[in-house]
N, C-alpha and C positions, 0 to 999 in steps of 0.2 A: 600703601602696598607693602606688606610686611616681604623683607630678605630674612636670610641667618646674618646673622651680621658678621660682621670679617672682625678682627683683632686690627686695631690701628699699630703702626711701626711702635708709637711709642710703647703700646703696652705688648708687642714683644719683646722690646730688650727687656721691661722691666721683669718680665718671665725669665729672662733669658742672660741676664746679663752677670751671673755668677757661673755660667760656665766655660771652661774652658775652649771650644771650639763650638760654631753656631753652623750647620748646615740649610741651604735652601737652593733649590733651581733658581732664585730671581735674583739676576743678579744687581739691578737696583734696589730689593731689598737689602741685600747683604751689604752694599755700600752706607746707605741707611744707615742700618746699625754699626759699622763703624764710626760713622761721624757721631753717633752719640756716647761713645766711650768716653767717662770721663776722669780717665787714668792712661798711661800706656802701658800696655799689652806684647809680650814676646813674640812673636810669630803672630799669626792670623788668628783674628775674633769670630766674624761672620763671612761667610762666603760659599761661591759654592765647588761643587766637587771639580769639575774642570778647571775653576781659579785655582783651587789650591792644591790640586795635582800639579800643574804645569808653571803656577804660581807667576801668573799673568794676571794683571786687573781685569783684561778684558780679551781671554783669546779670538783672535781671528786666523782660525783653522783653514777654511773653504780658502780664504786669500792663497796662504800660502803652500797648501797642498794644493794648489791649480796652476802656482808657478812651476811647484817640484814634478808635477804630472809632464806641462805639458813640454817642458825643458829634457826629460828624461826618458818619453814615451812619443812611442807616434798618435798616438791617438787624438782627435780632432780636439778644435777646444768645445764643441758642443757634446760631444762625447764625454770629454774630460769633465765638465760640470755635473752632467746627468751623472754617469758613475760614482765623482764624490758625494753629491745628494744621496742616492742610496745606500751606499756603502756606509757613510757615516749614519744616518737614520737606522738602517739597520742592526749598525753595532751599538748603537746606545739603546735600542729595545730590546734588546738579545743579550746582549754582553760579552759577543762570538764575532769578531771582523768577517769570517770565514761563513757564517750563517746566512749569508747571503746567496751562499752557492746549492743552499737545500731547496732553490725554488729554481726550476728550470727554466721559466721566464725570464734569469739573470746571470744563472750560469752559463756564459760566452769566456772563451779568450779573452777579450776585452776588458772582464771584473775581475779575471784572475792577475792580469797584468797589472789593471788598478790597485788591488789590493797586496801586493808585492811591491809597488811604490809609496804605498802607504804605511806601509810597515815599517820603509827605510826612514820616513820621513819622520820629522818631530811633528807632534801636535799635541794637543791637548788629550784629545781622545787614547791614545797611546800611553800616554803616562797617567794619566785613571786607571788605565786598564792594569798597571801595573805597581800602583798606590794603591798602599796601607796605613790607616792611622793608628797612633798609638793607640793600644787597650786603656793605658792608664789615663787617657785623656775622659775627661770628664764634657760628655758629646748632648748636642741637643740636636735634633731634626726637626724645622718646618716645614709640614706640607708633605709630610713625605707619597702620599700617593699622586704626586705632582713630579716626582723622582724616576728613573728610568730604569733598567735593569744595570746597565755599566755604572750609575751613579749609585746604585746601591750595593756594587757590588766592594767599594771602598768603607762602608759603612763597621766598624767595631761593634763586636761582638755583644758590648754591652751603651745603649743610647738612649735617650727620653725624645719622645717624638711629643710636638707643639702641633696643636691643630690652630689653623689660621683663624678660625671663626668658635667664636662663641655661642651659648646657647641660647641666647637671648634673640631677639629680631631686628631689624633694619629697616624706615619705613621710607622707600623711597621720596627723595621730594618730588613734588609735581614737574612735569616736562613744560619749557616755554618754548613756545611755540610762536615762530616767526614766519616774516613772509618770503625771505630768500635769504639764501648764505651772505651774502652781503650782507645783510640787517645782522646776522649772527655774530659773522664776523666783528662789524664794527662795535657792535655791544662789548664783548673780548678787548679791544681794543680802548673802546672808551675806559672802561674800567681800569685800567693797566696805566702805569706810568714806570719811567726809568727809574726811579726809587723804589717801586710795590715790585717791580720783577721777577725780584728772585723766592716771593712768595708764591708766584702763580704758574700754575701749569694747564697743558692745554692737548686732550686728548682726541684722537682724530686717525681716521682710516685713511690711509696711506695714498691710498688710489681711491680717493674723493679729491674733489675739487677744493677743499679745508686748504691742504699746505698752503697751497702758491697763494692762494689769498690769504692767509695769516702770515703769512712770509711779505708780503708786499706790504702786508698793513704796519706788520709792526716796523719795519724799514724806514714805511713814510711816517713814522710816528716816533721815529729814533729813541724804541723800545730796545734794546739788548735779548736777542735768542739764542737757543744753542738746541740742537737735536734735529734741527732744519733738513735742509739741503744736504745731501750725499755729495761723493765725487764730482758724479756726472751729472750732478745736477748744479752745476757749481757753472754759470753764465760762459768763462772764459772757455771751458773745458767744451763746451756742447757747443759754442763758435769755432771751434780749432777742429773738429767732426764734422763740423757740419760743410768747414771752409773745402775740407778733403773729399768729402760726400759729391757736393754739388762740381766740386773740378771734372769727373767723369763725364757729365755731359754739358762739357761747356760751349760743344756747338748750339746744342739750343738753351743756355741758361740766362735766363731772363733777370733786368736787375732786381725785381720782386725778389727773385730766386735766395740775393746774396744781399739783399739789403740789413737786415738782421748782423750781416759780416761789414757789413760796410758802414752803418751806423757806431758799431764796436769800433773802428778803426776810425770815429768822427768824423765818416765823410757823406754832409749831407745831401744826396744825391735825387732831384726833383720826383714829383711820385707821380708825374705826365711821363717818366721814361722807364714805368714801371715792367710793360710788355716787351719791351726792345732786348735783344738780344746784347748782353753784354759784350761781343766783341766787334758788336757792326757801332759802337759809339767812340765817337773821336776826339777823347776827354783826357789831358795829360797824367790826373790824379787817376784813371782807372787802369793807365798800364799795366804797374807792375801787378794787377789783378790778373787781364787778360793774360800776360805774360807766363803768370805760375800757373792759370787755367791751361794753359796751353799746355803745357809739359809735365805735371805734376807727378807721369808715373816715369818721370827722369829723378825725380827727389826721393832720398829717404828720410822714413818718420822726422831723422833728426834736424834734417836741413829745411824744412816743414814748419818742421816745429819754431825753428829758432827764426825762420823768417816771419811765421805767425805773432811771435815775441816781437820782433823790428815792428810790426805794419801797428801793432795793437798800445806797442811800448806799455809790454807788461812782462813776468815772467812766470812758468806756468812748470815751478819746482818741483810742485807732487806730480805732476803729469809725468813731466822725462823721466823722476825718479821709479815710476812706475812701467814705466815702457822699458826702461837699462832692466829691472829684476825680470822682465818678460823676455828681455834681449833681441830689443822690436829695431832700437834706433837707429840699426847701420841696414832695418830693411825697406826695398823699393816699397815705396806708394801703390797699393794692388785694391781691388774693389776687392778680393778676397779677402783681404786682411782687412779692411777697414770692416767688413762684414764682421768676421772675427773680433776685433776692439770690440762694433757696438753692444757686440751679444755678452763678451766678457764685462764691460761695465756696465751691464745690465742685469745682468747676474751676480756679480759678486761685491758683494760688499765689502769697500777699499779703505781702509784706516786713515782717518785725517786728523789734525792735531787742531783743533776745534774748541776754542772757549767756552769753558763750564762755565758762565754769568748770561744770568737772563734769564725771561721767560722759557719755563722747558716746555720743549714739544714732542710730546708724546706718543705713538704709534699702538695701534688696539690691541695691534700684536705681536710687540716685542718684551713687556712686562706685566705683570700686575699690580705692580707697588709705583706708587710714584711719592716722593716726599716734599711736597708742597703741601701748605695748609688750604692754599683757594685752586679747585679743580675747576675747570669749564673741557665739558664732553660735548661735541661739534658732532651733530648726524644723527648718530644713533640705528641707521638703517640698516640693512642688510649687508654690507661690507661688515662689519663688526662682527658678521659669525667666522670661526674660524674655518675653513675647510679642511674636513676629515682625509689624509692621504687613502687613497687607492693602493694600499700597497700588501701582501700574505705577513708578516710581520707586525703588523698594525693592528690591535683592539680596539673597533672603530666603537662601540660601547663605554668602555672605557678612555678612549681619545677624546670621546665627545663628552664624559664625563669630566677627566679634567678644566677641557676647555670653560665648562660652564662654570666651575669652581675660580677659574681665573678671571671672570667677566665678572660675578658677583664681586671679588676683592677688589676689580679694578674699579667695579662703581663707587666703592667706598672709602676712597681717597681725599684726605685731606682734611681739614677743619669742616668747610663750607662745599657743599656740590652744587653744581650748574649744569643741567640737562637741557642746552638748546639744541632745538631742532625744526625741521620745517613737517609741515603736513599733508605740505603739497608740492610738488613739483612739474611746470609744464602741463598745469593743469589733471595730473595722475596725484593719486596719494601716496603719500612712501612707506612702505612697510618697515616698521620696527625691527632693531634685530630679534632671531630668531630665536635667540634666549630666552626675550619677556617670556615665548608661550611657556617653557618649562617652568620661570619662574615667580608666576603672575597665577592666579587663579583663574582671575575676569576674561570674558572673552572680547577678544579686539583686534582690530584691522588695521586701524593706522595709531596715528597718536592722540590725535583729539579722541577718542573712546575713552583713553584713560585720563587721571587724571592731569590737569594741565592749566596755564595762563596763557591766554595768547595777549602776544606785544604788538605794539609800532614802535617806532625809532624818535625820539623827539631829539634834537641835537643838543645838547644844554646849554642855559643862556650865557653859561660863563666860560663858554669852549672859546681858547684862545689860537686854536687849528684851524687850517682852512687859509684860502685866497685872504689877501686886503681889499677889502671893500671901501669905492669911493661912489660918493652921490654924485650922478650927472643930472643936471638938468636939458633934458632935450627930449622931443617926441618922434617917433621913428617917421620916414617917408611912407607917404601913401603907393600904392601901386594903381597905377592905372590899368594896365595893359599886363598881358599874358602871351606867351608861345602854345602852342599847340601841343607838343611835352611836357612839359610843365605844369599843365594845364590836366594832360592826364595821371600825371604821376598827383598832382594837388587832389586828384577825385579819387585814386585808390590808395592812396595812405599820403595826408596831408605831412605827415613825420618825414617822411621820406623825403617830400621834397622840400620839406625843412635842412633836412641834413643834405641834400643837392646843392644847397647857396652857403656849408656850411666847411662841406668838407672837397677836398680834390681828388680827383680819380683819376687814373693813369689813362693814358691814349691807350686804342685798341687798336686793333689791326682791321678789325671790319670798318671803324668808325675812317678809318684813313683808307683805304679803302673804297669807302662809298667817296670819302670828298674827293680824290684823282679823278673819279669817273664823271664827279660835277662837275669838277672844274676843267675838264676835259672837256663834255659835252659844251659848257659855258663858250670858251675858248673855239668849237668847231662853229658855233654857229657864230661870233664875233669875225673869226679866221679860215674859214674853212682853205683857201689857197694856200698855206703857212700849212694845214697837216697834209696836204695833198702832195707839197713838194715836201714837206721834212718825209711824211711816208710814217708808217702806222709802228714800223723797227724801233724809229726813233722814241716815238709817243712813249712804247711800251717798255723800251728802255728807261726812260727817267719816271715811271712807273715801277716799274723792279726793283732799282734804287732808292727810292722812298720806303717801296715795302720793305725793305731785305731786312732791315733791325725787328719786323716782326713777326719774320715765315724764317723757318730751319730754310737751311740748304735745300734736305730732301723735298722739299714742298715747292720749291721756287720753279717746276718747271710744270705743275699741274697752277701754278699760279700764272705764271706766264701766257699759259693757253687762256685760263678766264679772262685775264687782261686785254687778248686781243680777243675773242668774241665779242666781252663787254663796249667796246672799243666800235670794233665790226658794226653790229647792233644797231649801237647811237649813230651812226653814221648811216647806215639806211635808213632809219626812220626819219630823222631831220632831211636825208633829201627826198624821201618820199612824202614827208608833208613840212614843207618848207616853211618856217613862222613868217609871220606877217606884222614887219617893222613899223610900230606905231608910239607915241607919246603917253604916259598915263600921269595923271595930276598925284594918284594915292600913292605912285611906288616912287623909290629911289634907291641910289646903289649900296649896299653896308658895306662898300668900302674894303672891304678886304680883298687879299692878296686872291691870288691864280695862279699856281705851279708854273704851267704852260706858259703864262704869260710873261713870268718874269724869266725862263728858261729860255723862248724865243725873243724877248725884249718888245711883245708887242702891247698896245693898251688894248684895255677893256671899256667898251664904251656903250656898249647895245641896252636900249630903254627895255629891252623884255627879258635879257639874262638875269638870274639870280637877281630880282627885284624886293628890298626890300619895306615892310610896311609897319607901321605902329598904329595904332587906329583906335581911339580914346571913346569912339561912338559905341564902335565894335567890342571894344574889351580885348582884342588880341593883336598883337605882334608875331612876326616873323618873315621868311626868305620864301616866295615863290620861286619855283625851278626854272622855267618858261612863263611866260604870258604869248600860247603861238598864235593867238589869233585875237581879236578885241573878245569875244567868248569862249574863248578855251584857256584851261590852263595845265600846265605839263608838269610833274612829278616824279624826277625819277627815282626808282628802287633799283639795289642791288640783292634785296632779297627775297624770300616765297612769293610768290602769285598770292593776291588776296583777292576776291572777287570781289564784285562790286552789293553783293548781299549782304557780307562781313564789313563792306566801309560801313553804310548805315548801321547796322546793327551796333559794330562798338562804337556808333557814335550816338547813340538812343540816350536822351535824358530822363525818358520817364522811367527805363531800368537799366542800370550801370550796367556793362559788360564786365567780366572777369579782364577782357584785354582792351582798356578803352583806348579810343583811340578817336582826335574831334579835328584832325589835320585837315580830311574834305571841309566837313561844315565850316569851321572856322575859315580857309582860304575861300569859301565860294561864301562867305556873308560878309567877308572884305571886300569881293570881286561885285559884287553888287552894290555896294556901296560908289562904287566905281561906274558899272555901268545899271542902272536900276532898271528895273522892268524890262530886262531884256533875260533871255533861254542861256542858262552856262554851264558849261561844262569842265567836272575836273577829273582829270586822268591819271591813273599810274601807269608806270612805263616803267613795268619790272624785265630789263634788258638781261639777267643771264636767265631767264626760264628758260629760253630754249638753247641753253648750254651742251643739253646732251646730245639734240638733234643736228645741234650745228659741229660739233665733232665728229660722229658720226653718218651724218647724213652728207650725200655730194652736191644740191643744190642750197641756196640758200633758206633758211629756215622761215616759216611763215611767222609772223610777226603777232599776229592777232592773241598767239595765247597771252602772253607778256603784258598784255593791254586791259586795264582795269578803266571803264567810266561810267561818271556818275553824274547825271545830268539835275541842273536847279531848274523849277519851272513856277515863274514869276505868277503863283496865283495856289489857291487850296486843291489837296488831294480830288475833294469834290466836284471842283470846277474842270479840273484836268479830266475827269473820267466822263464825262456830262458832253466834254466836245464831241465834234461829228469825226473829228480826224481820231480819236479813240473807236468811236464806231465800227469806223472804215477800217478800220487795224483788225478788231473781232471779227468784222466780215471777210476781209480778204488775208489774213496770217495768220490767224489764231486756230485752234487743231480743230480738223476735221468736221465736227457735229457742232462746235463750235460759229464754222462757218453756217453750216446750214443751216442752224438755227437763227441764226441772226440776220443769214442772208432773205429770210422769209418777211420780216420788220421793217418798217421804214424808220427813218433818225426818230424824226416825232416820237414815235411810239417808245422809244429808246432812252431820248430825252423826259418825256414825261414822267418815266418811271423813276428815272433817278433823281428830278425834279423834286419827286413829291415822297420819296424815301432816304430814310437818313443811311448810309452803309456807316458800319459800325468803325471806332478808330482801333484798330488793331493788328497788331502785327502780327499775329497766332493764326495762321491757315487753317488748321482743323474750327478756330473759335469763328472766323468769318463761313466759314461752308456749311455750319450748323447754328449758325443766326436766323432769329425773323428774317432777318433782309432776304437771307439768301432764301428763304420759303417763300416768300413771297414774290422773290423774281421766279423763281420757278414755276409758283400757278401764273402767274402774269405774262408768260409766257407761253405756258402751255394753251393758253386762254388764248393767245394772240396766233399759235401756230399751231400747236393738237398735241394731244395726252399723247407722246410718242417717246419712246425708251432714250434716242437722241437728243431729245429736249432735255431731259435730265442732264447729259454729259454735258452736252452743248452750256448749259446755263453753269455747271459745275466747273467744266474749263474756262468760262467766262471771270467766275469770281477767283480763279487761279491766276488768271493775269490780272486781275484788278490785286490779288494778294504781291506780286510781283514787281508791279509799278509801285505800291508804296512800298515795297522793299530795296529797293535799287535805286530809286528816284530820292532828290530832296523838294519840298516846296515851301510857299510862302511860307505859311505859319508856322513850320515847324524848325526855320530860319529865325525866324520873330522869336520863337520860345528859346532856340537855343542862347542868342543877343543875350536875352532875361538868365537867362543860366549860367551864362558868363559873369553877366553885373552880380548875382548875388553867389559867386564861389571868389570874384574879389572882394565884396564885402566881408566874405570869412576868412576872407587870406589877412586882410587888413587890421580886424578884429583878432587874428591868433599871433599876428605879430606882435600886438601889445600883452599876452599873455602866456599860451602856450599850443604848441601843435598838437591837435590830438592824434592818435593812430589812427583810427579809426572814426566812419562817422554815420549818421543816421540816412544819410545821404547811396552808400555806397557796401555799409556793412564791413563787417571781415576783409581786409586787403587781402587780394591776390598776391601772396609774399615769393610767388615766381617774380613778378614784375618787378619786385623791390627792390633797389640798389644797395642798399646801406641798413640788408637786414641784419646783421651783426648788433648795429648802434640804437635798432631797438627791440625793446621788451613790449612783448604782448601782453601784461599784466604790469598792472599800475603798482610796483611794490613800494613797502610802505616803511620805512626804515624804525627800529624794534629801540626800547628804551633795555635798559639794564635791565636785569634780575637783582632782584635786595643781593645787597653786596657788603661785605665787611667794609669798604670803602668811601662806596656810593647809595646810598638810597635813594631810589625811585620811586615811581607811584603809576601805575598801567595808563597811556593812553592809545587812543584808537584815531582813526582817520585822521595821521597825520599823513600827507603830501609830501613826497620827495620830489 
């Protein structure tokens, strides 16, 4: 893909290096050619008109015209940036400070006053404006259409102007094409060592994702950078913001909030007290946290500052040094102002004294010359176009013509070029920057059009990075048994619940929450005389007190109220159906604590409270809530109503639900195991459904919404609808024409039909009402009582409760099947432990990554980590399906 090709640095000094003064806009080139001077030189070689006007290496103007602004002017500091933005823009297109006021759009008071402080002030732009170079200098210009109106206007009378490109052509090399920034990344990295360093350089759009990972890589690969990190982006700096940021609302700031502050200060603070409110924890190393939380708009920046320096035992020189020229230190702590800092180091680019050694990193758009012999260009997407200013001063034709003049020179850097890139992203293609079309013939979309290699990543065999690796000999544990969670999280992303046994997650407020109200419930039916004389005050008091580290203030009295309803609730229902205290061989107690219990000093001892089971037949493990009767078992919820159509369904093995969920089947194919051959029943007992009616309403609230069940009946769907007490149900409670119809039949005739026809197994209403079956109960019916419009309905309500009963219902076989669906999802738990979890599975499809805990920790695409590009160092050779 033929360019113009660009003049490499060397062969412009070689142009260039018998004149007296060298001009150029870049001002990495003009450094450049200083360093290849091999004489010294009186005054200035190469540089350009703002250096050598104000005879700075590197002015930094906006800095310190934004101290003189906003020190001397009322004007905001978001004011103040906007203003010197245009103001200065405007006079290096123009060559007129004052030309900004020919556009009524900007002539305000505002710009007149800016530019009256600007005039006072030193910068670089002012003294161009007011430099003249000697005639007798013997002058050369590169680039000069890359030059501005104020830069030209220093220009003598008599000059030779250097075009950066030759006539000859450039043929791009092929783009490699990886599978994620990662793999790019470490390719970059591999290649590099702390002796190659200061040959390589590393080009990259500022706002991609490139820095921070070429920043961490070469860190962890104790490579040497420079051109990195800014100010504010400088770790200590954006913890001492951040520490100020988060003190505003330290009533509700949670340790998640300040962990980041608190890891920086070495204190490692558990990630189960993630949710809690920082100042309900009673931890001696968190005081003087809470302490400065508390008061912080009593400090100014300085005393902030310097107790920031004590907690962190570091010191943060450029910071104060920057805040004293701002004249910030002696002011209170205000959200105002801290607003103020964020936006000023956000904007303005702060001078730091930054080691020139190392790999340089380079920004798309701050040069075109870079002088390293080995380039690597990171992206290449559509960040890399520059954007055109919006502004009546501005030849957006010509702006855009430079710019492309600058992208072509920038690709042509160095001995060696390396164009990686990805082609895809999040499953989208990533559009090239918007130069190729200008400067490509071919037509193309993404980057595989053109031409390209694509990589994997092979690690090489004689990489000394990385972990120590030791051989163990040993084979993992088997699993027997399963929870009910675990169990579901293992069916909609087996990864997931990989990283569940891998990684720790902080308490939540619902999860504590829901345990007060078990172990509340637990404790009433062990105690109930114990809450009747402590009194419901009490309960809901050491309830409060538990929650309070993770509800604000403002929350604690609409929490209060759920606590005693939820409270309320359990306690009508347990004396309205009183369990019934019996022995069970399969349960026993998991042993853990009771709030209540240890609050009031009393034991726990009841054979049907929180009953725990492990069951090696069954495949599952866990905690029944109740066992209230030798056939019932009790559940309770603290959140939405789930009917009992939704149990089954996300409990269906022949098609995964998006939300599964196997807590019934699983606790009623224990409970059977327990009692066989007998009718069981498992219930939810979602006690705040009726939260709202019990606030507002004056009697006590009817119970029945709340109440979710789902009955097992020891025998097949078939055998269940075949009985006479089903019959008797369509004769005497089923709708209307329903009745009549059926009421005209004897069982016989009833039974015989279902006898000697199969109903089909399906969970699809519309797929059972438009079956053979259902046609043919319909003539067999009609046949038995008369071609009557009723007979229709009647037979079509009939297969509506027949669709209903297996919707609601569980039975034998499909008890039996679930057992079988347990045994072989341990088989593949067993089998992924010795190798690896997959995301996804044939089983279940695409995970619902709503449900997912630890979607961060994974990737939905298998990336495959990228070997080198031929390298003046390294040579490779292309592999594919490698496995990270």
């Amino acid at each position: 893909m033929p360019l113009q090709r660009a003049r490499s640095i060397d062969e412009l000094y070689a142009i260039t290096e018998d004149y007296d003064l060298v001009l150029t806009t870049d001002g990495p080139l003009s450094l450049a050619l200083n360093r290849r001077l091999n004489q010294p030189r009186l005054g200035r070689f190469a540089t350009t008109p703002r250096m050598l006007a104000s005879d700075e290496l590197v002015p930094h103007d906006r800095h310190s015209l934004f101290a003189d602004l906003v020190t001397t002017t009322n004007l905001s500091w978001k004011q103040t940036t906007y203003l010197i933005d245009n103001i200065l823009e405007c006079w290096a297109e123009t060559g007129d400070i004052e030309a900004i006021l020919n556009h009524d759009r900007y002539n305000s008071e505002a710009t007149q006053q800016a530019i009256a402080a600007i005039e006072r002030a030193e910068s670089s732009y002012l003294e161009l404006a007011n430099y003249t170079i000697d005639n007798d200098l013997d002058v050369a210009v590169i680039g000069e259409a890359q030059f501005t109106t104020l830069d030209c206007s220093i220009l003598p009378d008599d000059y030779d102007t250097i075009s950066p490109f030759t006539t000859d052509s450039f043929d791009l090399p092929a783009f490699s094409v990886f599978d994620s920034a990662t793999a790019i990344v470490e390719t970059v990295v591999d290649t590099t060592t702390a002796e190659t360093a200061e040959d390589v350089a590393v080009v990259m759009d500022r706002g991609s994702e490139y820095p921070t990972l070429v920043e961490s890589a070469l860190e962890s690969a104790d490579i040497p950078y420079y051109g990195g990190p800014g100010f504010t982006d400088q770790p200590r700096v954006r913890t001492f913001l951040r520490l100020l940021r988060k003190a505003f609302s330290s009533e509700s700031l949670r340790v998640s909030d300040v962990r980041p502050i608190l890891t920086t200060m070495g204190i490692d603070q558990a990630i189960e007290d993630d949710q809690k409110r920082l100042q309900t924890l009673d931890e001696p190393r968190l005081v003087p946290f809470q302490a400065f939380y508390g008061t912080v708009d009593d400090h100014t920046l300085e005393e902030s500052l310097t107790t920031y320096e004590r907690w962190a035992d570091t010191s943060l020189t450029d910071l104060r040094t920057e805040l004293d020229r701002l004249d910030l230190l002696d002011e209170l702590v205000t959200e105002e102002l801290l607003d103020d800092l964020e936006y000023y180091f956000q904007s303005i680019d702060i001078p730091t004294d930054e080691s020139q050694e190392g790999v340089l990193l380079a920004s798309v758009n701050s040069a075109a010359y870079v002088d390293r012999p080995v380039v690597f260009y990171l992206g290449l997407g559509t960040g890399w176009t520059n954007p055109i200013p919006d502004k009546p001063w501005i030849d957006a034709d010509q702006k855009d013509q430079q710019y492309l003049e600058q992208f072509q020179i920038l690709l042509q850097n160095g001995v060696d070029q390396y164009y990686l890139v990805q082609d895809t992203e999040a499953g989208r293609a990533i559009t090239p920057c918007l130069y190729f079309n200008d400067l490509l013939d071919e037509e193309f979309d993404r980057f595989t059009d053109l031409p390209h290699r694509e990589y994997t990543h092979a690690t090489p065999a004689t990489a000394t990075s990385g972990f120590e690796k030791e051989s163990i000999e040993t084979s993992p544990d088997t699993v027997e048994t399963i929870s009910q969670s675990s169990l579901s999280t293992l069916v909609n992303c087996p990864r997931d619940y990989y990283f569940d046994r891998l990684v720790d997650g902080p308490d939540r407020d619902y999860i504590e929450k829901g345990n007060l109200f078990h172990d509340f419930a637990e404790f009433y039916v062990d105690h109930p005389e114990t809450v009747d004389a402590e009194g419901l005050d009490s309960i809901v008091e050491i309830m409060l007190d538990d929650m309070e580290p993770y509800v604000d203030d403002h929350d604690l009295a609409t929490l209060e109220t759920e606590l005693w309803i939820g409270t309320e609730t359990i306690i009508r229902y347990l004396d309205e159906h009183p369990p019934e205290e019996s022995v069970y061989e399969a349960y026993t107690s998991p042993g853990w604590g009771n709030r209540f219990a240890d609050q009031f000093n009393q034991p726990i001892d009841s054979p049907i409270t929180e009953q725990w089971f492990e069951n090696i037949d069954v495949g599952g493990k866990g905690v029944i809530d109740l066992i209230r009767t030798p056939s019932r078992l009790l559940d309770y919820k603290s959140g939405k109503h789930t009917s009992a159509k939704k149990v089954v369904e996300n409990a269906r093995i022949d098609e995964i639900s998006d939300t599964p969920n196997f807590q019934a089947l699983l606790y009623i194919a224990q409970h059977r195991d327990e009692r066989p051959d007998e009718q069981l029943r498992f219930r939810l007992f979602h006690f705040l459904e009726t939260l709202d009616e019990a606030v507002t309403g004056e009697d006590p609230p009817n119970l029945e919404p709340g109440l979710t069940s789902v009955t097992y009946h020891p025998t097949s769907f078939e055998a269940y609808i075949q009985r006479e007490t089903t019959f008797e149900t369509l004769r005497e409670e089923g709708y209307n024409d329903c009745q009549k119809t059926f009421g005209k039949i004897d069982y016989e005739t009833y039974h015989s039909f279902l006898d000697a026809h199969e109903i089909p197994t399906t969970y699809e209403k519309d797929e059972l009402l438009e079956s053979a079956f259902a046609d043919e109960l319909m003539s067999r019916m009609k046949s038995a009582v008369g071609d009557y419009k009723y007979v229709e309905k009647g037979c079509s309500q009939a297969l509506r409760e027949f669709h209903s009963l297996r919707m609601e219902n569980y039975f034998a076989p499909e008890v039996d099947a679930f057992e079988a669906f347990v045994d072989d999802r341990i088989d593949s738990l067993n089998d992924w432990r010795t190798s690896r979890f997959p995301v996804a599975t044939d089983l279940a499809g695409e995970p619902n990554f709503d449900r997912v805990d630890h979607r961060d920790l994974i990737l939905t695409e298998e990336h495959a980590q990228s070997p080198t590009p031929d390298d003046p160092q390294t040579s490779t050779s292309e592999t594919t399906g490698v496995d990270r």
